[in-house]
LUMMARFI-772990 format. One line per 5 residues: number of its first residue (from 1); their letters; for each residue x, y, z of N, C-alpha, C. Coordinates in steps of 0.001 Angstrom, whole numbers, plus 500000, padded with zeros to 6 digits. Layout:
// residues N
NUM	A	X,Y,Z,X,Y,Z,X,Y,Z; ...
END
This chain:
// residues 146
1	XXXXX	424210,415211,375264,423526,416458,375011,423800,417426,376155; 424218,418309,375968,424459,419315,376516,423017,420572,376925; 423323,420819,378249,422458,421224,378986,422074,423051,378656; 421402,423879,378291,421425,425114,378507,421540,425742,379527; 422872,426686,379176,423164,427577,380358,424711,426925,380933
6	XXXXX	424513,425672,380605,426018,425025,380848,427358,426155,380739; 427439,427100,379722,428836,427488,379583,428781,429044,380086; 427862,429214,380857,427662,430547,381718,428018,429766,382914; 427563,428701,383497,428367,427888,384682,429802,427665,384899; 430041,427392,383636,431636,427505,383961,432213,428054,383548
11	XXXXX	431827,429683,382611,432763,430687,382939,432345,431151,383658; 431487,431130,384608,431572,431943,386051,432386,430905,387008; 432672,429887,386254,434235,429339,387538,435283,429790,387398; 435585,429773,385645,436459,430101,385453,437105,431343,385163; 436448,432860,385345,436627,433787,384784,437137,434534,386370
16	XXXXX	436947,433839,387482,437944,434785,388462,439671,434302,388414; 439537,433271,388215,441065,432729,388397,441683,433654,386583; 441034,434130,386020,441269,434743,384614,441523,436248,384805; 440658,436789,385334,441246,437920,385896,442224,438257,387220; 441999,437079,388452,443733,437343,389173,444575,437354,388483
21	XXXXX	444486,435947,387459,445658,436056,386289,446317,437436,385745; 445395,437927,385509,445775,439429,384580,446030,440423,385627; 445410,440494,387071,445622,441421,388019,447053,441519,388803; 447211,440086,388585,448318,439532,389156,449605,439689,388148; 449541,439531,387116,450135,440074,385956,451061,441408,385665
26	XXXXX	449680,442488,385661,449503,443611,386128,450878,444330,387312; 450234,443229,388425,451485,444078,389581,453085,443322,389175; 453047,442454,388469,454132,441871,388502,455230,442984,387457; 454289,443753,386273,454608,444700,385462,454613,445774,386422; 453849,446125,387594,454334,447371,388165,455614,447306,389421
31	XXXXX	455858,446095,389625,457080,445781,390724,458524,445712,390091; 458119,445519,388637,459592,445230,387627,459957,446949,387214; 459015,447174,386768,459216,448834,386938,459634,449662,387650; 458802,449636,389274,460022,450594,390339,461078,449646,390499; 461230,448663,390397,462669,448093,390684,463250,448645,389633
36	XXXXX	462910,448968,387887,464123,449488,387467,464309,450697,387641; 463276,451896,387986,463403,453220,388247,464017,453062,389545; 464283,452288,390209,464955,452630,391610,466110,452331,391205; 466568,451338,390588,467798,450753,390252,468560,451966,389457; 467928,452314,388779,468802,453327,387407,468693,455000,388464
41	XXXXX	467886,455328,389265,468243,456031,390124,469546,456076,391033; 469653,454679,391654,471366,454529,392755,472108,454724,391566; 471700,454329,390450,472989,454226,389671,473302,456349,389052; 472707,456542,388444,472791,457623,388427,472910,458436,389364; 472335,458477,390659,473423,459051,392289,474362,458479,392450
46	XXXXX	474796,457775,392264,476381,457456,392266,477633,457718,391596; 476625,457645,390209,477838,458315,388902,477953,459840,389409; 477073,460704,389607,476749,461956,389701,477411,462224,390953; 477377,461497,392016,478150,461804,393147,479970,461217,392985; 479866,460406,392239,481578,460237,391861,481994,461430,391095
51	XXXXX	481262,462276,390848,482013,463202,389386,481921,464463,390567; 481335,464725,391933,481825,465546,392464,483312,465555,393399; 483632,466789,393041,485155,467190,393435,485462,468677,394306; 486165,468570,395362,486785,469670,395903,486152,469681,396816; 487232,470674,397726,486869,470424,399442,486211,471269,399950
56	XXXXX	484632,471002,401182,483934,471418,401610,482145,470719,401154; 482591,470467,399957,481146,470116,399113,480541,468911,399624; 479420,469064,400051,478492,468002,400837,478388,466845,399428; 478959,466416,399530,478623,465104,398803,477009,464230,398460; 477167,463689,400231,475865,462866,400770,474265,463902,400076
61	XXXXX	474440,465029,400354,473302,465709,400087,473021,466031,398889; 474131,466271,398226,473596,466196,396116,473714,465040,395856; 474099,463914,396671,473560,462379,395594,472337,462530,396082; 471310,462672,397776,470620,462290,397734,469283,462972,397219; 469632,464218,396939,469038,465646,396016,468520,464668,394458
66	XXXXX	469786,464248,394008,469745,463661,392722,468816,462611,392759; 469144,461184,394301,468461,460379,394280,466814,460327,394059; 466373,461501,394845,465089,461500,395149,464237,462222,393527; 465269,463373,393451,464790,464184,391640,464487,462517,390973; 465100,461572,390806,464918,460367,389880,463926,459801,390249
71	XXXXX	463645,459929,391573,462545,458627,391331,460988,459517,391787; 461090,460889,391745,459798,461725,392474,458906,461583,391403; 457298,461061,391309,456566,460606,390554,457194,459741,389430; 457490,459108,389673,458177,457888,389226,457579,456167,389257; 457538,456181,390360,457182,454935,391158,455824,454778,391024
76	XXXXX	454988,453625,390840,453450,453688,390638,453066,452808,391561; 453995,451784,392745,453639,451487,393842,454289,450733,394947; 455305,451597,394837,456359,451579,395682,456994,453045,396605; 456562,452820,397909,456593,454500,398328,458337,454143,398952; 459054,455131,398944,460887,455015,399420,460707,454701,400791
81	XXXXX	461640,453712,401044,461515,454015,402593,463180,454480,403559; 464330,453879,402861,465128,454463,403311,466162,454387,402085; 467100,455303,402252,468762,455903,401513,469504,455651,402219; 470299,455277,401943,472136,454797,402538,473045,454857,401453; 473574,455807,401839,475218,456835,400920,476321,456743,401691
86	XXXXX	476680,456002,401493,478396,455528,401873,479144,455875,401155; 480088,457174,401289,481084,458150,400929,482539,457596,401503; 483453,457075,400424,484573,457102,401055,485683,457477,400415; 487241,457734,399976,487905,458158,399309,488283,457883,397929; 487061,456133,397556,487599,455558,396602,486567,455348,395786
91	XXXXX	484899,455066,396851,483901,455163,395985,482718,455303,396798; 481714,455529,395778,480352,455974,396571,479549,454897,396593; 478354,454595,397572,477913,453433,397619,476555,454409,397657; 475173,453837,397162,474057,454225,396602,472887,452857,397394; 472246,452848,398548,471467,451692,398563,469961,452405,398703
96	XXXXX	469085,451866,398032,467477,452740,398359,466712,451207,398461; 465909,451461,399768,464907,450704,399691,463824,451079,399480; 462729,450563,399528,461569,450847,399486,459922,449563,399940; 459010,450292,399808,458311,448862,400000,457058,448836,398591; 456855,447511,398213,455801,447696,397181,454770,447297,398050
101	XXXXX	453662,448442,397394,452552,448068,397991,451367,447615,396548; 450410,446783,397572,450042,446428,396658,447975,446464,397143; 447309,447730,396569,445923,448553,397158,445086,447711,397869; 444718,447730,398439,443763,446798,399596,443923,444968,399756; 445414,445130,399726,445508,443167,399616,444763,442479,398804
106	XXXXX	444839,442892,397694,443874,442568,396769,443854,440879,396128; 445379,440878,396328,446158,439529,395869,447022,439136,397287; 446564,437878,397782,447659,437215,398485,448562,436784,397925; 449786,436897,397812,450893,436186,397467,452033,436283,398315; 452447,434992,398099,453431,434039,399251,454916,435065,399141
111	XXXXX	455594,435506,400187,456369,436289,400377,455887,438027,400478; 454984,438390,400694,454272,439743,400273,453940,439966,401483; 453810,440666,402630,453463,440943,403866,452211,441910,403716; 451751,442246,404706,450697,443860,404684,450924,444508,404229; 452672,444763,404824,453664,446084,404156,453724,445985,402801
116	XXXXX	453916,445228,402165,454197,444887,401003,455749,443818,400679; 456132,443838,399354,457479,443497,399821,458443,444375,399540; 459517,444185,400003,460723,444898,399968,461366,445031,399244; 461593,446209,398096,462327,446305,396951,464257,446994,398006; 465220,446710,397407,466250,446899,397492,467314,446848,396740
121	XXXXX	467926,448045,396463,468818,448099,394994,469922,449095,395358; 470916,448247,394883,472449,449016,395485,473336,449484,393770; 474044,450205,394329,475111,450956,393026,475867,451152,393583; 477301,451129,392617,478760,452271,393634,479620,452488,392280; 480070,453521,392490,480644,454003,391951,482322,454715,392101
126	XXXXX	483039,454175,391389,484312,455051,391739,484477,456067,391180; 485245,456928,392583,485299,458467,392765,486476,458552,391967; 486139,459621,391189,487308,460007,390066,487610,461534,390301; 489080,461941,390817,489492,463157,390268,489771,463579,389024; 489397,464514,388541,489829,464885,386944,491157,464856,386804
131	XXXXX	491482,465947,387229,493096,466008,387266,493668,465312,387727; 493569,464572,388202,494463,463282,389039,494205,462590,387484; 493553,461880,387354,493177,460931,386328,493759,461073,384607; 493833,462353,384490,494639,462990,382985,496196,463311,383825; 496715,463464,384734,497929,463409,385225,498856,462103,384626
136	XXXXX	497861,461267,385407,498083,459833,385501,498293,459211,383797; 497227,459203,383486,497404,459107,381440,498366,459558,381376; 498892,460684,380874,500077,461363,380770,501309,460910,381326; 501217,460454,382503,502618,459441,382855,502831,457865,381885; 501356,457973,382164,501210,456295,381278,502195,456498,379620
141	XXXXX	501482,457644,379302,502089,457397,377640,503764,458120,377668; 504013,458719,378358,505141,459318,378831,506144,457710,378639; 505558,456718,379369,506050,455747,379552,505953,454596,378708; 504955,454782,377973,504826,453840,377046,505696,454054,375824; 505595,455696,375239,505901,455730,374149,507908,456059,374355
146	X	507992,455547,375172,509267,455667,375659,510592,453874,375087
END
């Protein structure tokens, strides 16, 4: 025979480990998220900075123009912490870190610091001249259909 009040006893054991569950849940859906808005950001500063051409044009500063337009209110808890744009004659390199935070340590979890943890997501892209590139075709079939 079962006691009254019994199953108010043990969902009050069991109803915190039920909601970390879901809280914990929760951030795991908001860490997969800025990782892909950060991710599809390098990637799109990179494409966008490969498609610039001609001499004088700051490169570094319209990918990172672009970088930041992608992810500005974006992120729901992950603030940027650094950009690295590696420009070279063949391709662009795109790295953004950032840190997730996660509101008053609400959840301990193993690998997660104060800071939070460390999101990091790289892209590159090869630099394409237009005209170089339809030059080049044009020799190709020049040669093929030969």
């Amino acid at each position: 025979m079962r006691k009254k009040g019994s199953f108010t006893v043990e969902a009050s054991l069991i109803f915190p480990f039920i909601l970390a569950v879901i809280v914990l849940v929760i951030y795991a859906a908001f860490f997969i998220h800025d990782r892909a808005v950060m991710n599809a950001a390098a990637i799109e500063s990179a494409i966008r900075g490969s498609e610039i051409t001609g001499p004088g044009t700051d490169i570094v500063s319209k990918v990172r123009e672009t970088c930041e337009r992608e992810t500005e209110g974006r992120l729901l808890s992950t603030k940027i912490t650094g950009m690295d744009i590696d420009v070279d004659a063949k391709e662009i390199k795109v790295t953004i870190t950032g840190d997730f935070i996660i509101p008053g340590g609400l959840i301990a979890v193993p690998g997660i610091n104060d800071d939070g943890a460390e999101i990091t997501v790289k892209a590159k892209s090869s630099r394409l001249d237009p005209a170089e590139f339809i030059r080049e075709c044009r020799l190709v079939e020049e040669h093929v259909s030969h």
